[in-house]
N, C-alpha and C positions, 0 to 999 in steps of 0.2 A: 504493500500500500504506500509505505514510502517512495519508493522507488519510483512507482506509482506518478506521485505528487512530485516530486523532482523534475520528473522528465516532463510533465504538462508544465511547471514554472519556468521549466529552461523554454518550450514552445513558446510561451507566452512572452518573455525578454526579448524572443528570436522575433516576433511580430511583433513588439513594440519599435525596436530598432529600426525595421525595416522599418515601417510607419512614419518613425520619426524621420527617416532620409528622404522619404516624399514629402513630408509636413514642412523641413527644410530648405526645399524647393522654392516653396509656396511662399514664407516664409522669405528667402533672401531676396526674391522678384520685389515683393511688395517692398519691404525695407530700401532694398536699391531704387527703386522708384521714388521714394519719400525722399533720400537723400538727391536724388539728380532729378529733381524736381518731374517726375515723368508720374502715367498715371499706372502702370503695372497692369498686373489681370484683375480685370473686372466684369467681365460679361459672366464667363461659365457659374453655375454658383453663387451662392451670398460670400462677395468681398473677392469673387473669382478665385476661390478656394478651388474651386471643380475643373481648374486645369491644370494645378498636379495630378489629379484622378488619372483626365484625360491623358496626360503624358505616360501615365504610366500603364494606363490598357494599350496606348501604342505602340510602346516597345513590345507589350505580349502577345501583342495582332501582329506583329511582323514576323516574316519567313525567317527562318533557323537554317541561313546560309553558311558556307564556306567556301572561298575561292578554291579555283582550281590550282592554284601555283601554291598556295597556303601548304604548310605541314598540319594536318589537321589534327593530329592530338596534341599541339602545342596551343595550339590557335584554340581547342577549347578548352582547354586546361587554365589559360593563363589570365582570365579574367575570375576565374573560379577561386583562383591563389589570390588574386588580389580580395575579392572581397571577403572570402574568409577566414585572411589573418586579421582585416579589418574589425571583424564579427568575436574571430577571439578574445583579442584586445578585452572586450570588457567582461570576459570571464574573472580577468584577477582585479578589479576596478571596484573598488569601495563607493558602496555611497554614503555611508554610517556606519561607528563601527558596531563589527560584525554582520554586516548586508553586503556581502562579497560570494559571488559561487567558488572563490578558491579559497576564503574562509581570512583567516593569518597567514597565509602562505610565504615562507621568509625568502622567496626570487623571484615577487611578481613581477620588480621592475626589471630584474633580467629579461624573462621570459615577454614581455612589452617592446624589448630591443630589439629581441631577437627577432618576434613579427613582424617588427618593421622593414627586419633587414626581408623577411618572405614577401613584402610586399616588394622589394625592389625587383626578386627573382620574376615576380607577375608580370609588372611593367615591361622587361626589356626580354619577357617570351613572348609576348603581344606584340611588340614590334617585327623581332626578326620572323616569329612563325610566318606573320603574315607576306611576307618576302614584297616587299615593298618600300622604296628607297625614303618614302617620307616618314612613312610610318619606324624604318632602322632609324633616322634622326633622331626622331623622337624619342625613341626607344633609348638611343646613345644620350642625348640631352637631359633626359629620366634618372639614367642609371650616373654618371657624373654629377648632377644636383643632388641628389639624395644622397650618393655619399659625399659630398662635399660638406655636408650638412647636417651628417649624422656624428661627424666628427665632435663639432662644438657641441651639439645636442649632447651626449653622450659623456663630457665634459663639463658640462653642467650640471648634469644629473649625478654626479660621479662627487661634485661641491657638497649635493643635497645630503649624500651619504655618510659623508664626510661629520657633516653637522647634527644627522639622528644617529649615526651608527648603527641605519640596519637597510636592507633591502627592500623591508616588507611596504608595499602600497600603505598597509595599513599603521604600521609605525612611522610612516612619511608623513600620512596625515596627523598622526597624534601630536607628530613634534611639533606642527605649528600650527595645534587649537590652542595655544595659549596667545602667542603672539605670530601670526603670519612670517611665514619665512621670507617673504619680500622683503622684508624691514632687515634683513641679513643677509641676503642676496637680489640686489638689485640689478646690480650687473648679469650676475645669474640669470635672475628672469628676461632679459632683456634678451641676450643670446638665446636661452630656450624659445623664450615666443617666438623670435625672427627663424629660428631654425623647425621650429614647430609648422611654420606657415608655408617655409619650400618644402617640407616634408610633405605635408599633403598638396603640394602643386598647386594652389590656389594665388590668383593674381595677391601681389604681383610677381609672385611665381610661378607663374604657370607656361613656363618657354617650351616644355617638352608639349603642350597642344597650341601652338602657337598659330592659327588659321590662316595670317596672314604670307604664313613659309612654308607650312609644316603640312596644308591640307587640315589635317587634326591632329597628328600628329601621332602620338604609335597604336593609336584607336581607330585611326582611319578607314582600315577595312573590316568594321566592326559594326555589327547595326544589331537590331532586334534588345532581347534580353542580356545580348556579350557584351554588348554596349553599355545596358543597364548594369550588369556588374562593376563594371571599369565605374560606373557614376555612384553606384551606392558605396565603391570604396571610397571614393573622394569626401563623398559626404561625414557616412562613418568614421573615417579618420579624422575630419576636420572635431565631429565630436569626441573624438579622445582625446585629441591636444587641448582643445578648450577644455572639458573633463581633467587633465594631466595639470594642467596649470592652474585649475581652479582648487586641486586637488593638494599640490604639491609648494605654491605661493601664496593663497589667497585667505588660507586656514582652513579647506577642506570643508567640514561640517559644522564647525564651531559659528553661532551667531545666537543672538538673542531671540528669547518668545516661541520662534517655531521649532520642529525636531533638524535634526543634523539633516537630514535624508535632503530637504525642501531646500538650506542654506548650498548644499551642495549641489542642487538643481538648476537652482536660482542662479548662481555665482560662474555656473557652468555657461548657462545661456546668455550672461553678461557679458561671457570671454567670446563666445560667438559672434553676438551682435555688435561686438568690436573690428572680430575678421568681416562681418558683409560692411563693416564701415571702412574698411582699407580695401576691399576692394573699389568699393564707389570712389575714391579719394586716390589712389598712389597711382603712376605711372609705371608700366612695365620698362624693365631696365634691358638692357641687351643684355646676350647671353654671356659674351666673355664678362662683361661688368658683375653678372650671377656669382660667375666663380671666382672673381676676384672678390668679391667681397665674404666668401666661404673663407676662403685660403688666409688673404692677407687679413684680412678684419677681423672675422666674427672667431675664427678659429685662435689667433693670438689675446685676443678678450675671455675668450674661452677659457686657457691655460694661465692668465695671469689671475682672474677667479680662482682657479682650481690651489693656485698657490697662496694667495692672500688667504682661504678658508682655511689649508692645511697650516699654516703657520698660527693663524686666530686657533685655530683647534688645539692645536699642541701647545699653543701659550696657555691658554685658558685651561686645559686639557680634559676638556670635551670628548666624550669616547669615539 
């Protein structure tokens, strides 16, 4: 009966998530409209809610093609990888403590790295399967961003550790319901969010689907539902970095009057409606400018963090 009841609570998380990557949609339309003074979807539905619906029976009305030049068990395999390591992601994700399906699990933030690194293997088999020269750009532009920027990411996170002395999601969060860990890693958060936001490809990183070079860039020969994967991983991901920093800066669950669960929902969606306000607002940079700013900037900000904490640690001597 347990067992039972598990497996229908995990179904239900798996449909909420999805849900929420379409409600997302809906959701960044309208806000980017309000900030670029436009007027968004309004017709389908009360408030034009009814055309993420609609997008989304589209993709499932479309033919379940594959080119003929395509490797075809890469070609479906590699949007499947992408959305879920996406989807895993919040298996070990606190939203209160002990409201985790991996419980206290002391390497959730390993195991978080490591997805991310499965999301890059998605991206750059979606390109090449596809055998198509815009589509390998993109695919190349993918896999060079995401590591470029997994470096300082990873380096940041590595500060986090440094200052709770554990791994666990959930001892991340505890160390800063007192005082927010922004207030001691500022720099910290600063690299995470910028590396947080090429992580999930989203203007103004988003060079690897660049339309005006790229076609679409290593999605291009993708339509129907394989499409739709490559999109709910983008989305889902974007809600784990905002989830991850609201989580790991912001003090997680800790707030006044309501339960932790709400503070952490709340705080999550703030860090969101921050990312659809740099999209409506930043200019996309060239690509070599991307990786100069990995390399030479954000990754040397990175490591000078990582040393200022280790030295405040061992003075103070913080475990």
């Amino acid at each position: 009966m347990l067992i039972a009841i598990q497996v229908l609570a995990m179904l239900a998380t798996l449909l909420a998530l999805l849900g929420l990557a379409g409600f997302l949609v809906f959701a960044e339309r309208r806000v980017l409209a309000l900030l670029q003074n436009r007027l968004g979807p309004n017709r389908l539905g009360p408030f034009g809610v009814g055309q993420a619906l609609a997008d989304a029976l589209k993709l499932l009305a479309k033919e379940d093609f594959v080119p003929r030049f395509a490797n075809s068990w890469l070609y479906r395999g590699a949007p499947v990888l992408v959305a879920a390591s996406a989807l895993a992601g919040f298996a070990v994700l606190p939203l209160a403590p002990g409201i985790s399906w991996a419980g206290t699990w002391n390497i959730g933030l390993l195991l978080l790295l490591a997805l991310s690194s499965l999301h890059v293997y998605g991206v750059f088999l979606g390109g090449w399967s596809s055998n198509n020269k815009f589509a390998l750009y993109g695919a190349i532009r993918a896999v060079a961003q995401l590591i470029s920027y997994e470096l300082p990411l990873g380096l940041a996170l590595l500060a986090l550790v440094l200052l709770a002395g554990s791994l666990s999601l959930q001892g991340l969060g505890q160390a800063g319901s007192g005082l927010p860990l922004i207030v001691y890693q500022p720099l910290g958060f600063l690299v995470f969010a910028i590396a947080g936001v090429a992580e999930t490809q989203r203007l103004p990183f988003d060079l690897a689907e660049a339309e005006s070079e790229l076609v679409a860039g290593y999605h291009t020969e993708y339509g129907g539902m394989r499409f739709g994967f490559f999109f709910l991983g983008e989305y889902l991901g974007l809600v784990l970095i905002a989830a991850l920093i609201a989580l790991l800066y912001l003090g997680a669950w800790s707030g006044p009057f309501l339960p932790g669960c709400c503070w952490m929902l709340l705080k999550t969606a703030l860090v969101i409606l921050v990312f659809f306000w740099m999209r409506a607002s930043l200019p996309r940079p060239r690509y070599d400018q991307l990786l100069h700013w990995g390399w030479n900037a954000l990754l040397p900000l990175a490591i000078l963090n990582l040393l200022l904490t280790a030295l405040a640690a061992a003075w103070l001597g913080t475990p």
